[in-house]
Every structure is written in structure tokens, then in C-alpha cells.
C-alpha positions as CSV (number, residue, x, y, z in Angstrom):
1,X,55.7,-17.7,-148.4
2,X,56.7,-17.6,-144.8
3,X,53.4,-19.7,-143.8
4,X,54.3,-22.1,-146.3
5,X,57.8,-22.5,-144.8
6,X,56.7,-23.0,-141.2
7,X,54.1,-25.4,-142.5
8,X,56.6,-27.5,-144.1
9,X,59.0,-27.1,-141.7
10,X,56.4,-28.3,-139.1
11,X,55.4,-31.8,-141.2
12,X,58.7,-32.9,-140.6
13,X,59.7,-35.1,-138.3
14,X,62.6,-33.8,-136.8
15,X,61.0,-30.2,-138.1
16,X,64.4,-29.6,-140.3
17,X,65.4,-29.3,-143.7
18,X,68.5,-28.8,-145.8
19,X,67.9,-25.1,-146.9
20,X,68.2,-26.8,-150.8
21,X,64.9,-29.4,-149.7
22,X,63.2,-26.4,-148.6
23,X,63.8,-25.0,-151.7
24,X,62.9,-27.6,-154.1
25,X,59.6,-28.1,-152.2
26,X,58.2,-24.5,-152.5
27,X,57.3,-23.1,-156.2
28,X,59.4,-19.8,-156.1
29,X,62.0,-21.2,-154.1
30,X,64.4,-18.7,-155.9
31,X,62.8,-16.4,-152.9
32,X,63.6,-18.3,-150.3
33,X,66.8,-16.8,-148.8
34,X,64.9,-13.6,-147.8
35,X,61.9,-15.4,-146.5
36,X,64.2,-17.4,-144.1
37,X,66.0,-14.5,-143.4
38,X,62.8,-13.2,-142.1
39,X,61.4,-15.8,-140.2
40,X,64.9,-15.4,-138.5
41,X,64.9,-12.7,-137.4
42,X,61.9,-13.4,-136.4
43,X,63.0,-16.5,-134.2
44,X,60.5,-19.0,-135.7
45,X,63.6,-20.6,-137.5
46,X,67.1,-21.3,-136.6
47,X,69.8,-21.7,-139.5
48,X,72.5,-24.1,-138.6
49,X,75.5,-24.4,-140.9
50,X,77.9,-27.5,-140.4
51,X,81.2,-28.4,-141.8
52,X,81.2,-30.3,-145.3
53,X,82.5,-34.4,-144.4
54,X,84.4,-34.7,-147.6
55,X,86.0,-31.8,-150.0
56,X,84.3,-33.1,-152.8
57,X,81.4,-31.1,-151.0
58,X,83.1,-27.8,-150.3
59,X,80.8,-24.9,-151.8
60,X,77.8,-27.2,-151.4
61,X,75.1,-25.3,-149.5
62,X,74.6,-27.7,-146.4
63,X,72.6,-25.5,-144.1
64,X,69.5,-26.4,-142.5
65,X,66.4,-24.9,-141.5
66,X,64.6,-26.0,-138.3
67,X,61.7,-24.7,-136.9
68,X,61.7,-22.9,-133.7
69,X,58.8,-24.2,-131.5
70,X,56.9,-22.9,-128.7
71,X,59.5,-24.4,-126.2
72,X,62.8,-22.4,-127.6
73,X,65.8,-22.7,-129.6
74,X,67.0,-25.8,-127.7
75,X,64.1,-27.8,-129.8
76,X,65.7,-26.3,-132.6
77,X,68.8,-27.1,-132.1
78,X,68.5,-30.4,-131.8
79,X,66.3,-30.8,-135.1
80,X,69.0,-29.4,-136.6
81,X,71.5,-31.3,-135.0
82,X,69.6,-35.3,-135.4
83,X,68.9,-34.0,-139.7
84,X,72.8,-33.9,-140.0
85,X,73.7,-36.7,-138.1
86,X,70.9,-38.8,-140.1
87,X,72.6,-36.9,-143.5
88,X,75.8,-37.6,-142.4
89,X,75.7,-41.1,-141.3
90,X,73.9,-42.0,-144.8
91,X,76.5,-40.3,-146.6
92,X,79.3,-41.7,-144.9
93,X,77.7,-45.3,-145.6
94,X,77.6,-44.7,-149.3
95,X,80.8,-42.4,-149.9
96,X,84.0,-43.2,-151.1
97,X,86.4,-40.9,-152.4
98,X,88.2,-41.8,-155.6
């Protein structure tokens, strides 16, 4: 499973993915967690974890994945960094609490 996660991981553009798209695109995905875990350790992926914008989404699992690539975790960090602004700008757009 771990070549099919950098794979995906690497067809994205930024090379990111919510931890919950990266699961729903890999049959298994139930196995996921130790796979990322893993790749880690590993330092071929970098798990970023953000704040939820809105309570409504506390206990949501908003972490995402992003490929670490040959030129270091700054890369990474960044993929990680543009996915959530792109989430969050979206879901600020559409969101209204009631």
C-alpha cells in the first residue's frame, strides 16, 4: 500500500490530501493509518493537522497528507499549507452557521 500512497500522493497538484481523500481513494483504506505512519517515519510524508474553522467540525479528521519530495520538508510543508487554504477558503465561501 505504501507505493500506492506516494503514487497518489504524487498525481496531485499540490501533492496533498486530506487523510479521509486518501482513504476513500485506496481499496483497504481501513489500513491506511499504519501505512502513513510508516511512510512517516520514513520522511516520504508529512502529516499536518490544522485547527477546525467552525465547531460544527470539531472531531472531524482534517489532517493532511503531503508528499515529502526530493528537495525536503519545506516542499511539504507548503503542499500542506496551499490544500488547506484552498479547503478553507471554499468552505468559508459556502458556510453559514445556523
Amino acid at each position: 500500500m505504501t507505493e500506492q500512497v506516494l503514487y497518489l500522493l504524487s498525481n496531485q497538484h499540490p501533492p496533498a490530501l486530506f487523510f479521509s481523500e486518501l482513504a476513500a481513494k485506496l481499496p483497504g483504506g481501513s489500513a491506511l493509518e499504519p501505512t502513513v505512519k510508516e511512510l512517516e517515519a520514513q520522511h516520504a510524508v508529512l502529516v499536518s493537522s490544522f485547527p477546525a474553522p467552525d465547531p460544527h467540525l470539531d472531531g472531524l479528521d482534517l489532517r493532511i497528507v503531503a508528499l515529502v519530495p526530493p528537495a525536503g520538508d519545506v516542499s511539504a510543508l507548503e503542499a500542506s499549507a496551499s490544500l488547506w487554504a484552498d479547503w478553507l477558503r471554499q468552505f468559508l465561501a459556502t458556510h453559514r452557521c445556523q
